[in-house]
N, C-alpha and C positions, 0 to 999 in steps of 0.2 A: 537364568531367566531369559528365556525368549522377547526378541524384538517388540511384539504386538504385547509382551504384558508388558515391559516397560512403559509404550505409550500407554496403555490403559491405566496403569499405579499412576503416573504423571499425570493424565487428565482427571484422576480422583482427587487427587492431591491439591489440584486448583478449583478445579467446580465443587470440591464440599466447602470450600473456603465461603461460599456464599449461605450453604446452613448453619454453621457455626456463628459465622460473622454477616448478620443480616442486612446491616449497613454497606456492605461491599456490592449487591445489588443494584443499585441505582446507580454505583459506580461503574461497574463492568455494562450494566443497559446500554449509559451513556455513551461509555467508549465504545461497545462493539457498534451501535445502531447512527450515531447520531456527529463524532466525529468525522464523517466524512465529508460534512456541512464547512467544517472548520480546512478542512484541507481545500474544499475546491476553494474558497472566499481567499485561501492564498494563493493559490494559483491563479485567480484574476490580479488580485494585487500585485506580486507579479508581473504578470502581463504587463499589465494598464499603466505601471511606473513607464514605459516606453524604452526602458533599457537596453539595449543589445545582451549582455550578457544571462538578464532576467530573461529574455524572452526563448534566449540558447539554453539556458536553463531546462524552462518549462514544455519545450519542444524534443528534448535529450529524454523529460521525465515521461511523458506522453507516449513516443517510442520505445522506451523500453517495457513502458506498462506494455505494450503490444507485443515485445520481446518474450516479456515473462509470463502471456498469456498463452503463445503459440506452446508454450513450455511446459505450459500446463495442462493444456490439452492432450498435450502427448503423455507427459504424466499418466494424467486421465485414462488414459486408454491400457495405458501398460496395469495399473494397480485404482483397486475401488474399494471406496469403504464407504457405506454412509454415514450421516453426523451418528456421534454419539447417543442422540438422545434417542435414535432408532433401533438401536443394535445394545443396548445398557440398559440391565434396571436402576431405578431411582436413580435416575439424571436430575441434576437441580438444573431443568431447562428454563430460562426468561424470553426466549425468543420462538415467536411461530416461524416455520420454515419447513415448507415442503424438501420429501425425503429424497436426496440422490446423493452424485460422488460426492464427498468432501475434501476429498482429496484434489491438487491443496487447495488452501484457502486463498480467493482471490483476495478479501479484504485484506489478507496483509500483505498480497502480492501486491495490493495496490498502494497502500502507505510505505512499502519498505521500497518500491521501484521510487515514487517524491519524493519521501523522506528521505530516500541514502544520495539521491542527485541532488536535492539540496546542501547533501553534508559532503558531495565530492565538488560542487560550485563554490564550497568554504562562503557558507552563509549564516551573515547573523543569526543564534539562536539555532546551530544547527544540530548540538548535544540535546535542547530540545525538542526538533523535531524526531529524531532520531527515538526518542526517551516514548516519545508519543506513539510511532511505529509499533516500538515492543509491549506497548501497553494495549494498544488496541490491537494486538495477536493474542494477549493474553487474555483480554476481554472474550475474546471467542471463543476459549477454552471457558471462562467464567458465564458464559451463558449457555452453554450445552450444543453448541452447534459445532463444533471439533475440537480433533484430538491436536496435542502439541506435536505428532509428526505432520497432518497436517500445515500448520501455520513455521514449522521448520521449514518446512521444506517450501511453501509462500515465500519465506523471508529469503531464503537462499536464493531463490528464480530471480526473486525481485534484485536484489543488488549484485546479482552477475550480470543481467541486463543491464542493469543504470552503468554498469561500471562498462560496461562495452560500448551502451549508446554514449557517455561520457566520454570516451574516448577516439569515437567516430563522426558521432552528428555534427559536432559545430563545427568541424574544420569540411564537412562535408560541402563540394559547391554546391549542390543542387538544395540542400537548406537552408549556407547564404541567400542563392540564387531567389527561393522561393520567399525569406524573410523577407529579403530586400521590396519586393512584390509590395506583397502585405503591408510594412512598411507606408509606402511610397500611396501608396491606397487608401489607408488608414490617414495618412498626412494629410490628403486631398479632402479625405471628409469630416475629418477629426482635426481640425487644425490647431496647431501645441508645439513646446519646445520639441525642437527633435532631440531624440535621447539616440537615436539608434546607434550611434558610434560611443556612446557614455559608459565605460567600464568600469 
């Protein structure tokens, strides 16, 4: 069995999970459309604690989303497929989405670059973030908008970035240099404990 029908059996194999099991719908809706509501509301949180480390954090997960975009663009360029519900009959599709590459998927480039920086900053609840990641890649495939090479290959970009910007950005001066900025600015108009040194 050739590559493209593996992913084709595998994205059958989750999107009929939505005719069989009708309740699973509003499940996968949720996740693919509306968790992303939930991630940014942490990533202020986040912020806003004043931490140094949360903030190195969120600045490490930020550049790699930019990391694992550049990545995907080039992706993009080398190989094209559009969403499945374009190219398949009877897609059990829940989502409108005009037709282009799908290849890969940013939404899970986007939760898997947060989500896997928050599980390499070893943060509370970070099995759960993590948990959330793979569930809203799998939501994508449960609403007809990609295939699982796809959101593989999303999740892959996404935590070789994190794991690069994790290992570069915060010891970076010019991110100190720039936090410190911010910071000192934020202090001036926002005045509060200073957390900036609070690991």
């Amino acid at each position: 069995m050739e590559l493209w029908d593996i992913n084709i059996s595998a994205f059958r194999s989750i999107n009929d999970l939505g005719k069989t099991y009708s309740f699973l719908d509003p499940v996968f809706y949720t996740l693919a459309e509306h968790t992303v509501f939930l991630l940014a509301f942490a990533v202020l949180c986040y912020w806003f604690t004043r931490r140094h480390e949360n903030r190195m954090m969120v600045i490490s997960a930020g550049i790699s989303f930019i990391l694992a975009e550049i990545l995907a663009k080039i992706a993009g360029m080398i190989h094209y497929n559009s969403q499945p519900f374009a190219e398949l009959p009877d897609v059990h599709q829940l989502v409108q989405k005009a037709v282009n590459n799908s290849f890969p998927s940013d939404h899970t480039i986007l939760f898997f670059t947060f989500c896997f920086t928050f599980w390499l900053f070893g943060k509370r609840f970070r099995l759960v973030w993590l948990l959330l990641a793979c569930c809203v890649a799998i939501s994508r495939i449960g609403v007809g908008v990609h295939y699982p090479f796809d959101v593989l290959t999303g999740a892959l970009f996404g935590m070789i970035s994190a794991i690069f910007a994790y290992k570069f950005v915060p010891g970076a001066r010019l991110t100190q240099k720039l936090l410190a900025i911010y910071n000192k600015t934020e202090q001036a108009v926002l005045p509060g404990k200073d957390k900036a040194k609070d690991m």
